[in-house]
Every structure is written in C-alpha cells, then in structure tokens.
KEKE-3310 file (N, C-alpha, C; in steps of 0.2 Angstrom, whole numbers, plus 5000, padded with zeros to 4 digits):
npx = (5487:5502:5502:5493:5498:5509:5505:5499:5510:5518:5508:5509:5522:5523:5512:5521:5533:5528:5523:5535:5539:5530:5532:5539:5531:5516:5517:5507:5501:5511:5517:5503:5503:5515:5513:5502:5506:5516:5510:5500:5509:5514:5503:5495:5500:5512:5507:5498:5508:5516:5509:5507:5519:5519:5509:5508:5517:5521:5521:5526:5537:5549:5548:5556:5560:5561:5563:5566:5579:5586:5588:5597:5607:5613:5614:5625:5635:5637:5642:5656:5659:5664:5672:5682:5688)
npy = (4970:4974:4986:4986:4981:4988:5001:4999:4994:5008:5015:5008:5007:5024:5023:5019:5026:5039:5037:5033:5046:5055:5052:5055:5066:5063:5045:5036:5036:5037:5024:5015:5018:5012:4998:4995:4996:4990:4978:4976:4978:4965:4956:4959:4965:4957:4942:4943:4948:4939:4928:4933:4932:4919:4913:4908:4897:4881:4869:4857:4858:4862:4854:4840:4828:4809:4810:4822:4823:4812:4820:4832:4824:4819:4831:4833:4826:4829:4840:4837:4831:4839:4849:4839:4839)
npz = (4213:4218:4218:4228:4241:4240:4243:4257:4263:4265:4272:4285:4289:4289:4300:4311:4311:4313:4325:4331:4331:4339:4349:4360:4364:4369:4376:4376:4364:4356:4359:4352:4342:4335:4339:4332:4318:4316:4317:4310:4296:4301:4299:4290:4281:4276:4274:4262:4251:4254:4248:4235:4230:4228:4223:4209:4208:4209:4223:4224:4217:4227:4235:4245:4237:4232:4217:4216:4222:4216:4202:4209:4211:4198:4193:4201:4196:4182:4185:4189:4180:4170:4178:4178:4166)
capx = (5489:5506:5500:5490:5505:5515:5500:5498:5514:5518:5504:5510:5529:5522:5511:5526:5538:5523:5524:5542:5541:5525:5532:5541:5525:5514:5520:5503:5497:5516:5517:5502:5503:5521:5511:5497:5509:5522:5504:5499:5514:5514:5499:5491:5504:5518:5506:5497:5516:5516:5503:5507:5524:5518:5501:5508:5521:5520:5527:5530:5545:5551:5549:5563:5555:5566:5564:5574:5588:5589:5591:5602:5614:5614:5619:5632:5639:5639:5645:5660:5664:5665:5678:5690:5692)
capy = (4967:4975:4990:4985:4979:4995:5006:4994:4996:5015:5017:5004:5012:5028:5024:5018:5034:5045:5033:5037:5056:5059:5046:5060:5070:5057:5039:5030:5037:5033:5017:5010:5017:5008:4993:4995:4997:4982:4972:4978:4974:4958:4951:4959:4964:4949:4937:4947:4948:4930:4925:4936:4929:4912:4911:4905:4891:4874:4871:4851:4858:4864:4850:4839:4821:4804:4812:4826:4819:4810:4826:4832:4818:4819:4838:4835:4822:4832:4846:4835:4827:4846:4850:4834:4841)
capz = (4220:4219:4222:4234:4243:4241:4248:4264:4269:4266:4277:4291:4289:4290:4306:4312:4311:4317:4332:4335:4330:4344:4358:4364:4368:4370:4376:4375:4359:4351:4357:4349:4332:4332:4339:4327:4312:4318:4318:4303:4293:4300:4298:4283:4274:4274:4269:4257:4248:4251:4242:4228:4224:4227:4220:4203:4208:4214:4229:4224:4216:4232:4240:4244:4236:4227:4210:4215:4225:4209:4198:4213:4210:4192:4192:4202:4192:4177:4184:4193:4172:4166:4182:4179:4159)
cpx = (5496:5506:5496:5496:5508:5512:5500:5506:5519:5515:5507:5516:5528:5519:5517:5532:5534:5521:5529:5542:5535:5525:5535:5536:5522:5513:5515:5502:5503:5516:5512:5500:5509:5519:5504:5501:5512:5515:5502:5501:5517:5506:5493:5494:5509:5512:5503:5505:5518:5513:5502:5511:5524:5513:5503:5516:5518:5526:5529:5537:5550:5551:5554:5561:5563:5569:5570:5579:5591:5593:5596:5608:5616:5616:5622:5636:5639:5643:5655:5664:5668:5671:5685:5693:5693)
cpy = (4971:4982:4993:4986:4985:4998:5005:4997:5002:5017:5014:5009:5017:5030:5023:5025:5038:5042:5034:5043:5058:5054:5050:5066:5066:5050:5035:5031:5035:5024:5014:5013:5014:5000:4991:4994:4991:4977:4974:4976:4968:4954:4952:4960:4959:4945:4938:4945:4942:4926:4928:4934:4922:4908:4908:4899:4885:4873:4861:4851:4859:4859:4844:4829:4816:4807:4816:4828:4816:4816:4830:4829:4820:4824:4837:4830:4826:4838:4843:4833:4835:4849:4845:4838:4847)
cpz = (4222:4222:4229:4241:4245:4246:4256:4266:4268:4270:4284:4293:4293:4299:4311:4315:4314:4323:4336:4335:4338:4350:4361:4368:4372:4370:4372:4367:4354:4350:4353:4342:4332:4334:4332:4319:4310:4315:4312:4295:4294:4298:4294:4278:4270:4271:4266:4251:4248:4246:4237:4225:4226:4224:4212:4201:4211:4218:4228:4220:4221:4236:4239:4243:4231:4221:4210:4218:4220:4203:4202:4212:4204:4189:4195:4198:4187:4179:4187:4185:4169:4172:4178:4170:4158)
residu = (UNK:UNK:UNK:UNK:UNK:UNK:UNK:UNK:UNK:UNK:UNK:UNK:UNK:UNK:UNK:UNK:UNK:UNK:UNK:UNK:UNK:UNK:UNK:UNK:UNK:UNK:UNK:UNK:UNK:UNK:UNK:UNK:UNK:UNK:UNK:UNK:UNK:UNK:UNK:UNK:UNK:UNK:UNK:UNK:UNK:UNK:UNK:UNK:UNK:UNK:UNK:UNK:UNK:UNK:UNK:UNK:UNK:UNK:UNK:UNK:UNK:UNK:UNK:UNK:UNK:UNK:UNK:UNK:UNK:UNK:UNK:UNK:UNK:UNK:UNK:UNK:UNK:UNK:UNK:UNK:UNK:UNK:UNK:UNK:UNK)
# end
C-alpha cells in the first residue's frame, strides 16, 4: 500500500510541475493537468494515506470520553506530586 501511495503522488506532483512548466506555451492544457493533479492528490491519494495509517487503530482511544478525562486528571496529578519534590 505504501508504495502504492508513493507511485500516486509522484505521478500527481509530477503532473502538477508539467502543468506549470507547459502554462507558458499552452494556458488550457497547463491549467488542467495542475487541476487534474491538485484533484488527484486530494481525492485519491489523501485518503488512501489515510486509511493507511489509520486502518490499524481505534479511534475510541481518541475520543474524548469520562474514562479519559479520568486518566487526564490522574496524570496530571502525578505529574504535579513529582513537580512539588
């Protein structure tokens, strides 16, 4: 998948610069490979990349629930005992 990932947006980037390099010749043909590439990189490679490095967490740790305003609390209190000495 990583490499999947890398390949995508090598290729997106790349249309991208070959977008700015040939807007000087021709406007329309630059513009829409830097639009094509822009779209490209957003909306198959970000969440591709997202769902890579998130596909193997729970996101109930990341949410902001009693338990863990409890363990919130609890580390700061420890960390405030190891301050005063």
């Amino acid at each position: 998948m990583r490499w999947i990932i890398l390949f995508l947006f090598f290729i997106f980037s790349g249309m991208i610069l070959t977008g700015f390099y040939i807007k000087g010749d021709n406007l329309q043909s630059g513009d829409l490979l830097i639009g094509l590439g822009i779209s490209g990189g957003v909306f198959v490679v970000m969440p591709l990349f997202l769902f890579h490095r998130w596909r193997k967490r729970e996101v109930k740790d990341y949410m902001l629930t009693k338990d863990s305003f409890k363990k919130m609390r609890e580390f700061e209190g420890s960390n405030e005992k190891k301050r005063r000495k």
